[in-house]
Each structure stands twice: as structure tokens, then as C-alpha cells.
N, C-alpha and C positions, 0 to 999 in steps of 0.2 A: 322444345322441339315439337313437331310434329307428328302421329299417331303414324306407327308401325306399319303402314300397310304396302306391299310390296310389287313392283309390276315388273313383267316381263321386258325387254324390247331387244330382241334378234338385231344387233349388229352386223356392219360387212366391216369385213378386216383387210390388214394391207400386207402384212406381214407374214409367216410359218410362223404356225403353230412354235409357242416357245419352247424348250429343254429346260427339265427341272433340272434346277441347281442341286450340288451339292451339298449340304447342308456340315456347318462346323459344327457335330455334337459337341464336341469339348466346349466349346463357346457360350453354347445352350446350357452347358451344366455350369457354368460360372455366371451366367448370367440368372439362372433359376438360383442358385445360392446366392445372390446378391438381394434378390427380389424377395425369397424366402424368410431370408435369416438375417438381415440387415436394411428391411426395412422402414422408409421414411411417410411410404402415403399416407396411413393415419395421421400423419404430422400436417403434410400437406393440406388432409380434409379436413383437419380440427380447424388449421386457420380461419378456411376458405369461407367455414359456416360458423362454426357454433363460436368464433370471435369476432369475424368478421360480419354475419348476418348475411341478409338478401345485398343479391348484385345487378337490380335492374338495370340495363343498357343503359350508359350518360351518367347515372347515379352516382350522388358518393360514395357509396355501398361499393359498385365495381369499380372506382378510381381505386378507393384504399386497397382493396384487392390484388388488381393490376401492381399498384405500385410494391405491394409485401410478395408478389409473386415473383416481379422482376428481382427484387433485393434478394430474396431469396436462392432463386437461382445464380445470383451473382458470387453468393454464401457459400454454393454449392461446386465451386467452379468454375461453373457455364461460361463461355464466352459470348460477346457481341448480342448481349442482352438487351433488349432495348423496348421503347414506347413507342409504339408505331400507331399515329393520331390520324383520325381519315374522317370526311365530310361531314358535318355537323350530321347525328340522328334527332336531332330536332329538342323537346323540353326534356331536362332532366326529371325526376318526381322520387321522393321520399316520405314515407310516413312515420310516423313513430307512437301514436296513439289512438283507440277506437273503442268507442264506449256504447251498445246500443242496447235500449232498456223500453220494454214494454210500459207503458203506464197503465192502458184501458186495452181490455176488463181486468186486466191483473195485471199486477207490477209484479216480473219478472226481467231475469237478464237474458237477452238472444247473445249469441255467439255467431260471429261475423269478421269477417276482412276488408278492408276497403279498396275499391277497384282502382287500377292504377289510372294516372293520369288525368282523374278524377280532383274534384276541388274537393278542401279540407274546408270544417264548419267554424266559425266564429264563435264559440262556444255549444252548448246544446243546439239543436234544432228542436224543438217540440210542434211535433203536424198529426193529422188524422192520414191515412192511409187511404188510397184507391188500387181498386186494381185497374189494371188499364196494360194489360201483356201486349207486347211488341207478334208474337204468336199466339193464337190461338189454343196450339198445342205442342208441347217439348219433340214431338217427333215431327213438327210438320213439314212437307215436302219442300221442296224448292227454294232452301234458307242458303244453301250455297248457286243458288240461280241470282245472278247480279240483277236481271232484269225483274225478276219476283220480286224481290227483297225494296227494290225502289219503289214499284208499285204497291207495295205492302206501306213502305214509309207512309208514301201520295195519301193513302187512305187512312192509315193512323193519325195523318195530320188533322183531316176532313173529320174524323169521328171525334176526337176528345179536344176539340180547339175551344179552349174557354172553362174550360170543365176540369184542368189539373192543378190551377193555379192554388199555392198554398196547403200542398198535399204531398206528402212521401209517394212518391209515383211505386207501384209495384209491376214492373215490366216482365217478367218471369209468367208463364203458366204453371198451375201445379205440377209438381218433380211426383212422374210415380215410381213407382218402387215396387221391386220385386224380392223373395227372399232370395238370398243366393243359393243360388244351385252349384255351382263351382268353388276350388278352392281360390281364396285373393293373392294368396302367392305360388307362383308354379315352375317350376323349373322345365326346359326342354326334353321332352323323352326323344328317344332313338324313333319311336314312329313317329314323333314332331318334326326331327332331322331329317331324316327321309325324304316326308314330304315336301320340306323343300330345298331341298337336290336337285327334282324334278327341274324342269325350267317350263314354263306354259306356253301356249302356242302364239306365234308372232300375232301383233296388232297389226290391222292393214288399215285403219285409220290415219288419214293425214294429219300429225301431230301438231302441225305448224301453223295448223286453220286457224287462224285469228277469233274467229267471229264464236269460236270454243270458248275464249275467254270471257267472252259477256251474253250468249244465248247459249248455256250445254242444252237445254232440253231436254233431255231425261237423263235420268241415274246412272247409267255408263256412260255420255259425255262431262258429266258431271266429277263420275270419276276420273275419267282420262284428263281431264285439266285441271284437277289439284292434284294429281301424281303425276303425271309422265309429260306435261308439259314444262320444256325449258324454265328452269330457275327465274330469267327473268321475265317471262309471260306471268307463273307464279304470283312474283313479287306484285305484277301490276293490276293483277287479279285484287290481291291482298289490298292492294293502298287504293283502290276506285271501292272494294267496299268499306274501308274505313272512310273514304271521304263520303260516302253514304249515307255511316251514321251519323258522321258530323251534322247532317241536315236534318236527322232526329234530336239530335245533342242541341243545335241551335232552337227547334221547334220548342225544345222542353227546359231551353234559359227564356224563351219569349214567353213561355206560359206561367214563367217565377215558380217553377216546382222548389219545394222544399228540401228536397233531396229523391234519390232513387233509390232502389232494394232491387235485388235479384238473387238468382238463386244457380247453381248448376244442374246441367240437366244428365250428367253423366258421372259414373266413379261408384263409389261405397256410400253408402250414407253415411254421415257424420262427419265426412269429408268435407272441404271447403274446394272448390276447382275454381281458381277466379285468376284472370288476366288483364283485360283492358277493357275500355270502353270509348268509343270514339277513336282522332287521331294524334300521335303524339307530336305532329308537328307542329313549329311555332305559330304558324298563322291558323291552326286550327281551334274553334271554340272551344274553351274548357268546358266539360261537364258538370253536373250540379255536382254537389259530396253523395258519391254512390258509393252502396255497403252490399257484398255479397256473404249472404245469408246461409248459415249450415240449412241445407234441404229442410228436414224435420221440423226447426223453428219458422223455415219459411212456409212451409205446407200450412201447420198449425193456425197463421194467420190467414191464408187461404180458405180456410175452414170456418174461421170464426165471421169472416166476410159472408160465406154462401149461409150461414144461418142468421143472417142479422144484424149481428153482435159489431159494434163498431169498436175500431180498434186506432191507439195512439200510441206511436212509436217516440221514442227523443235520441237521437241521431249527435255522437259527437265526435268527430275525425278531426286528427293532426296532423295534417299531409301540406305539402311545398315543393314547390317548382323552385329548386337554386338556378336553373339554368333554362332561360328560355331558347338559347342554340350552341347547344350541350356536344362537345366532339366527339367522336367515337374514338377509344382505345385498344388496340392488338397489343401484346404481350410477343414477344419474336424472342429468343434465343437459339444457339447450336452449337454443333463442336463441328470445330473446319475440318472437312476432311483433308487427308494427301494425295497429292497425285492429279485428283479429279476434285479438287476442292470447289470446282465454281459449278459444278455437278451438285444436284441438292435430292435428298430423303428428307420427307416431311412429316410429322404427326398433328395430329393437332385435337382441341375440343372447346366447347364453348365456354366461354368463364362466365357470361353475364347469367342470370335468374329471374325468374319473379319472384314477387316481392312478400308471399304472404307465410315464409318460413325461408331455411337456410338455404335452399337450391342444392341440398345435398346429393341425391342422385340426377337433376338434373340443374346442373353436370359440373357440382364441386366431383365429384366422384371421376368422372373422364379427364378433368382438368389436371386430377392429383395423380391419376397413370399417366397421362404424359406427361407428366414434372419426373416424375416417378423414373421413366423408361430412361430419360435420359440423363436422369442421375448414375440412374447404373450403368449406361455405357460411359459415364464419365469416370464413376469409381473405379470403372476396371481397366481404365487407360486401352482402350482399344484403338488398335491400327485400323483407321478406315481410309476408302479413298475419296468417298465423297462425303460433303459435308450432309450431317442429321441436324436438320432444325424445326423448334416445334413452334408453334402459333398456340393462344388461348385469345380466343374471339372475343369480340364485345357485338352486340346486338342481332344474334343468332335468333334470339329469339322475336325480334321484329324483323325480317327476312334475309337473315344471313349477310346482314350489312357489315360485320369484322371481314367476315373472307373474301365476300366480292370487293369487298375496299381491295385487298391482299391482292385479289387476280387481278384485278383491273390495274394495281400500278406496278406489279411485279411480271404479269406472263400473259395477259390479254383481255381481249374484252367479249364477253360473252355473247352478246349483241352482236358486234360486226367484226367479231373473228380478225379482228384486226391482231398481230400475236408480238410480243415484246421477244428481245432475244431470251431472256432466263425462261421463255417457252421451252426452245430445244434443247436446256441442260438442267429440264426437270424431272427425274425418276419419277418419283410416286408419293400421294398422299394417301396416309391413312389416318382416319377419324374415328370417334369414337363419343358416342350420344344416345346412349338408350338407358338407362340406370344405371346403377350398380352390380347389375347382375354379369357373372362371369363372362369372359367371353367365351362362345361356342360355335364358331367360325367368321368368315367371311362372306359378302356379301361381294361379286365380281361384276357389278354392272353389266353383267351381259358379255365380258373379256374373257372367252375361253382360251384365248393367250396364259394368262397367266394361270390357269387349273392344274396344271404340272409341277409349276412352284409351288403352291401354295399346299399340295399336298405333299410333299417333302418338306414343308417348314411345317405342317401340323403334327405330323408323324411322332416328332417327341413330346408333344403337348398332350396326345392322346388319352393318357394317364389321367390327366388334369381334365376330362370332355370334350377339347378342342378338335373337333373334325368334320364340322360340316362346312360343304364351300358351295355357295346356296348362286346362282347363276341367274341372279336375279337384279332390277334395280328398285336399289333403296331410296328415299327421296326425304325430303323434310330435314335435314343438318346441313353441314359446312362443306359432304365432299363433293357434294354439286356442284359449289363453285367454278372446283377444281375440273369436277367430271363434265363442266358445260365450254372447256376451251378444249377441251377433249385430249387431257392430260387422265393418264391412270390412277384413279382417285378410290378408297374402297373404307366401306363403312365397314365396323365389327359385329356380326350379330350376337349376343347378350341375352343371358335368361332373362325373362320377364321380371320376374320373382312378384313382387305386388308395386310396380312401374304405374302399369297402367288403372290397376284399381283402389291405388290408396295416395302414390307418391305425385306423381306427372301433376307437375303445375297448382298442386296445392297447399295448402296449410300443416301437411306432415309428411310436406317433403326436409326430414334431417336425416340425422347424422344413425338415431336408431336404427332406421331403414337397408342401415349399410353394411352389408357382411368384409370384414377386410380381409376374408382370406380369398375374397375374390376379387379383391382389386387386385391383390399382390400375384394371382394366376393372370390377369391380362395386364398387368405390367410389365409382367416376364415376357408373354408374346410378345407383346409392342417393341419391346425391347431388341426381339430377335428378329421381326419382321425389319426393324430398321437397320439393324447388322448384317442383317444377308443383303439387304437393297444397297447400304453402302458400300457394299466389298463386292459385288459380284461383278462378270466380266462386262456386262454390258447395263445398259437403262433398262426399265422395266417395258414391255413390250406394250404401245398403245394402238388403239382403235385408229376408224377413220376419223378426221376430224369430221366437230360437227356445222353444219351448215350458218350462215348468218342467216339471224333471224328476218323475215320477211318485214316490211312498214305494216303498222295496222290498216283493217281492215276498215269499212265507218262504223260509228260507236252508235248505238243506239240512242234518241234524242234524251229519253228518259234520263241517262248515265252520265252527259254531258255537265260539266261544271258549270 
């Protein structure tokens, strides 16, 4: 998922103000003793990770997942469980082996991942290294400006053309470092909730500007269009710069590099942060066999370069494309409800991962409370009137392609607001994608409708931390999807704990990282948020809808395929 950062945007509403419900304690204490003392999500997370491995989107990794999670629920009860397959996400990619060994000046072993979607090596590779960084420098300006970043390619093309061929390309600048000043795991204090309670002052920016998407211009337009721009402006943000680097990626198979190295530029040292390179689609050029480098071993040879010293790496990956147009898979089960059965409560989280550890906190850990939540509404045979069903995504983390598959053939399409009838007999989605760390409220996109509810469902959770209702939007997961046909969709906000400075998208993202007594506190909410949604007198109160997105605007010729 995407980094925590959170924006305002002042809503108009259609509706009064809602009535906090009443809340069934009784219900809350048999559901807290289910979640407490009869716990299965450890069960759930041991699968998901430390048997199952990574679940990169497509991958066999997240089929075998998918498939042990539907069986499982099936095990469990659950009804109407099912595989719900949606548009090709393009190649599949697995690795299973990585060996990189210094030879010159010293034969030592580096520690390293290898970048997905990346090409595996026919046995060693043995080259000399260059440096030749894509930036200059780890902080440099304008690397999420589309229009920079081409012209930055344009010029990398023009400076090293002839000069990489037969060389471990090192594309990274050096990674500086600081010592930390802070602790790397931290739980929310009372003056962290607080501050955001607050709600910040309305944007008067037109959000819908097109031309946001490929010239921000400076650092608050920059900001405004990787956060508060529509889901899928976002996405198409997202795939015009991967098809960007394809034209790096393509430059640097014409120059026969030997492979690539890189490093990340953010997290703890000793940490490995690595994603992707180029794009995963079928017709798009594979990349050489690229390895990212723990910082520290990549620094190292940065150094031995600025003094002289030449240096030869031997590079050996085992990685495979099973599938050049790989389907995506949803995960769907629920309990029907009565009455109002064709009425739907929703939970959901991502099940796919990257690939360079278990995906335990992001997000076997959200995947296993919602299996979780609705195990225990299932053990406790509860009366509802509409039906609870939950979703576990596949390719969330290449742009929420499980749940816009979900909205688009289930409740509308986000783009031209065109809306399916299971629009108007949808209550509410709640998601859940930030670690492991407890939950410590809600995040209300901006829906001061529902601020009445949700403080009467926190009230007995309060014991547990649960009370801040943060009036804010969240961005970067699955409940966009939901929040972009302008159904009531709400993220959980989650202690950090060490998310962002050890676990998020790296090599020690497992099952260690995982405290269970804080799964089984936001399983129990999940559990009661979908219990009151199910049983209360009416749908959960939504906003205005939101607008069809405008045609773009013209593209800049640079951007142009």
C-alpha cells in the first residue's frame, strides 16, 4: 500500500445529520470473548506467510493463497465462497533464488532481493560495475513530476549511450544516513489522536484539473495529485510513469547491460525496501536481472568507486514469468443476511504482497481479521438482516486492481459514475491496510454523517485504545474504490508500531513483526462494526455522489507513447 499520508476534503451532504445507533453491548461481549479466547487469526497468518510465502499479484504465491483461503472459509462455515477472476494484471513473476558475491577487491557476500518483474540470470553473471544513477541525488526534486522524470530519461539516454554495455549498471545514488533520532516502533499517544480529530481547512483547488496529472509543478500540486486525486487519475498517473521507465528499461536491454543494482532510499538501514522496476504488463520489455542491494553493501561499493578501486560483482537470480497474462483473483465470501439479505456490509483487505519476505503486515495481518471478523459472526450464529461479506484483493498493490475489478462489475464505474443496481443496496465498506498495529479508530473520509455512530460503536472498545474518529481522507488501499462511486467506504487507522521504518514493503516484512493481541482487538471491532451495520434500521448514511470524471486534457508531447 501506499504511505500514510492523509488530506482533508470538506464534503456537501444530502442528508441530516445521522442518530447514533444503539449499540448491543451484550453482543460486543460475546463477540470480544470469541475474538479473545477462541481465536483463529494466528492460524490464519501462519498460513498466509510463513507456509505460504510472498503473494505477489498473478503469482503462484497468491493463487495458492487465494485457493487455501477460500477452502478455508468454506471449513469454517462461510457461505457463497467463491474465486472471483477479473481482467488479466498482466505477467505473473516468481523468484526462488539470489546469490550476489563481490569478487574485486574482496570476495565477500552482499545481501540483496531481486526486483520484481525483473529477468532471472542463466547462471552467474560476472561484470565490472558502473555507476550511472538514474538521479543525481536520493532526495532530488521532481521525481514524482511526469514531465521531469522524461526529460531526466531523454538525457540519461544522451549521456551513457555506448558506455554501459557489459556492465552491472548501478542506477541508485548513494543512500545517506542518519542516526536515528526516534524510536522505530511507536504506538499512538493521546496527543497524536488529538491532532488528528482536528479536520484541516477545505482545499479550493480544482481537483479534477487534468493537466495536475502530468505538470504538478511544485510540491503541493504534487502533493494534491498523488493523494486527493480520484483513484483513477491515480492509477493513470501510476502506469504513464511505469511506461516511462519501460523506455529506460528498453534503453538499457539495447546497451546489453549485464544486469542492474539499486538500492532504497528510504526506511532503517539494514532493511531491504524493493518493489518493481519497469511495467508488469505483457507487452512491456522485461528488464535486465535487477538485485536491490541492503543500503550499507550498496554504499560500500559507492565508495570504493569514488576512490578508484574497481569493483566486480557476480549476480545470480532464479526468477520466471509462469504467466505472460496472468488473471487477477478476488477472494468473496459472506453470511446471508435476513430480511434485507440482498442489502450488503462489507469488509475487506488486500491478500496480494511483495515478494521479498511473507507480506505479514502488509497485509497477511488485515487479510487474517477479516477472515477473523467473520468467523466470529459466524460462530456466534447471529441474527442479521443483511448480508456481511468480505473481499481479499489481488493486485492492490499494483493500483487496487482486486477492488476496482469488484466496483466496476458489482456497483459502478468510477470514471463515468455510471452505477449498477447493488449501488443502492450497499451499506458500507470497511478496509483495513496499514500493519499490524491495533486499531485506534476510524478514518471518516470527510462523512460527518456517520461521527455519532461511530462514537457509540467505539465507547466499549475504549478499554482496548479504540477512540479516535479522525475526519479525514485516507488514500492509497481498496476503500477508494468503494469511496470513488461515492458509497461509504472507511479505512481503520492502526498504530504504526515499526510499519513504516522496518516492515512496509520489505525483506522483514513477517510474521515476527506481528503482535497477536492486536489482531484479535481489531478483529473484534471489525466484527462489531459489521454487526451493527447489519442489524441497524437503516443503510449507513452517504455523501454526495461523486462527479464523472472529466476527458483529459492534451498530454504533453514528451509523455506521449
Amino acid at each position: 500500500m501506499s504511505r500514510f499520508w492523509i488530506v482533508t476534503i470538506m464534503a456537501l451532504v444530502t442528508m441530516p445529520a445521522a442518530m447514533a445507533d444503539e449499540v448491543d453491548l451484550a453482543m460486543v461481549n460475546r463477540i470480544k470473548d470469541q475474538a479473545f479466547n477462541h481465536s483463529r487469526v494466528m492460524h490464519y497468518l501462519h498460513y498466509l506467510t510463513d507456509e505460504n510465502g510472498p503473494r505477489l499479484a498473478g503469482s503462484p504465491g497468491h493463487r495458492r493463497a487465494a485457493a487455501w483461503a477460500a477452502g478455508t472459509l468454506e471449513a469454517d462455515g462461510i457461505d457463497n465462497v467463491r474465486l472471483e477472476t477479473f481482467d488479466e494484471i498482466g505477467r505473473s513473476w516468481t523468484w526462488s533464488r539470489i546469490a550476489v558475491q563481490m569478487l574485486e577487491p574482496r570476495d565477500t557476500t552482499l545481501v540483496a532481493v531481486p526486483v520484481a518483474f525483473s529477468a532471472g540470470t542463466d547462471g552467474p553473471v560476472v561484470a565490472p560495475v558502473i555507476l550511472a544513477p538514474l538521479w543525481d541525488d536520493a532526495d532530488a526534486p521532481g521525481q514524482s513530476d511526469l514531465v521531469a522524470l522524461a526529460r531526466r530519461i531523454d538525457a540519461y539516454k544522451a549521456l551513457y549511450r555506448g558506455k554501459l554495455g557489459g556492465h552491472v549498471v548501478l542506477l541508485s545514488p548513494m543512500r545517506p544516513f542518519e542516526l536515528p533520532g526516534e524510536p522505530a516502533t511507536q504506538r499512538y499517544s493521546e496527543e497524536d489522536l488529538d491532532g488528528m480529530r482536528t479536520a484541516r481547512d477545505p482545499l479550493t483547488e480544482d481537483l479534477y484539473a487534468w493537466p495536475r496529472l502530468t505538470m504538478p509543478g511544485d510540491e503541493r500540486e504534487s502533493l494534491l495529485m498523488e493523494e486527493v486525486l480520484p483513484i483513477e487519475i491515480q492509477n493513470d498517473y501510476s502506469r504513464r510513469k511505469n511506461r516511462l521507465m519501460d523506455r529506460l528499461v528498453r534503453f538499457l536491454n539495447e546497451e546489453s547491460v549485464a544486469a542492474i543494482a539499486q538500492t532504497s532510499t528510504l526506511g532503517a538501514g539494514g532493511v531491504i525496501f524493493v518493489s518493481s522496476i519497469g511495467s508488469h504488463t505483457a507487452d512491456a520489455p522485461v528488464p535486465p536481472p535487477t538485485v536491490q542491494l541492503m543500503p550499507e553493501h550498496y554504499n560500500r561499493i559507492l565508495r570504493l568507486l569514488a576512490h578508484g578501486t574497481s569493483v566486480t560483482l557476480a549476480i545470480e537470480v532464479d526468477a520466471a514469468f509462469p504467466e505472460q497474462h496472468a488473471e487477477g483473483t478476488n477472494v468473496i465470501a459472506e453470511i446471508p443476511g435476513n430480511g434485507k439479505r440482498r442489502e450488503v456490509v462489507m469488509l475487506g483487505a488486500h491478500l496480494d504482497s511483495w515478494h521479498s519476505a511473507t507480506g505479514a503486515t502488509d497485509n497477511a495481518a488485515g487479510s487474517a481479521v477479516v477472515m477473523e471478523a467473520l468467523r466470529i459472526l459466524k460462530a456466534l450464529d447471529v441474527d442479521m438482516s443483511r448480508t456481511v461479506r468480505i473481499g481479499l484483493w489481488d493486485g492492490e498493490e499494483l493500483g487496487h486492481l482486486g477492488s476496482l475489478a469488484y466496483v466496476r462489475e458489482h456497483l459502478g464505474d468510477p470514471a463515468t459514475m455510471v452505477l449498477k443496481p447493488e449501488h443502492e443496496r450497499f451499506s458500507v465498506y470497511y478496509n483495513i491496510d496499514t500493519g499490524s498495529g491495533r486499531t485506534r479508530g476510524i478514518l471518516t473520509q470527510a462523512n460527518d454523517m456517520v461521527r455519532p455512530i461511530f462514537e457509540d460503536l467505539m465507547a466499549p472498545f475504549a478499554e482496548h485504545g479504540i477512540t479516535a474518529i479522525v475526519p479525514r481522507n485516507d488514500w492509497g488501499t481498496d476503500h477508494q474504490s468503494f469511496d470513488a462511486v461515492g458509497l461509504p467506504a472507511f479505512d481503520m487507522l492502526q498504530d504504526e508500531l515499526d510499519y513504516w521504518s522496518h516492515t512496509h514493503h520489505s525483506n522483514v516484512d513477517t510474521v515476527d513483526h506481528v503482535l497477536p493481541e492486536d489482531l484479535m482487538i481489531s478483529a473484534a471491532f471489525m466484527a462489531t462494526l459489521a454487526y451493527h451495520a447489519a442489524t441497524r434500521d437503516e443503510l449507513m448514511p452517504r455523501e454526495t455522489l461523486p462527479q464523472a470524471l472529466p476527458p483529459p486534457g492534451d498530454i504533453p508531447e514528451i509523455l506521449k507513447d
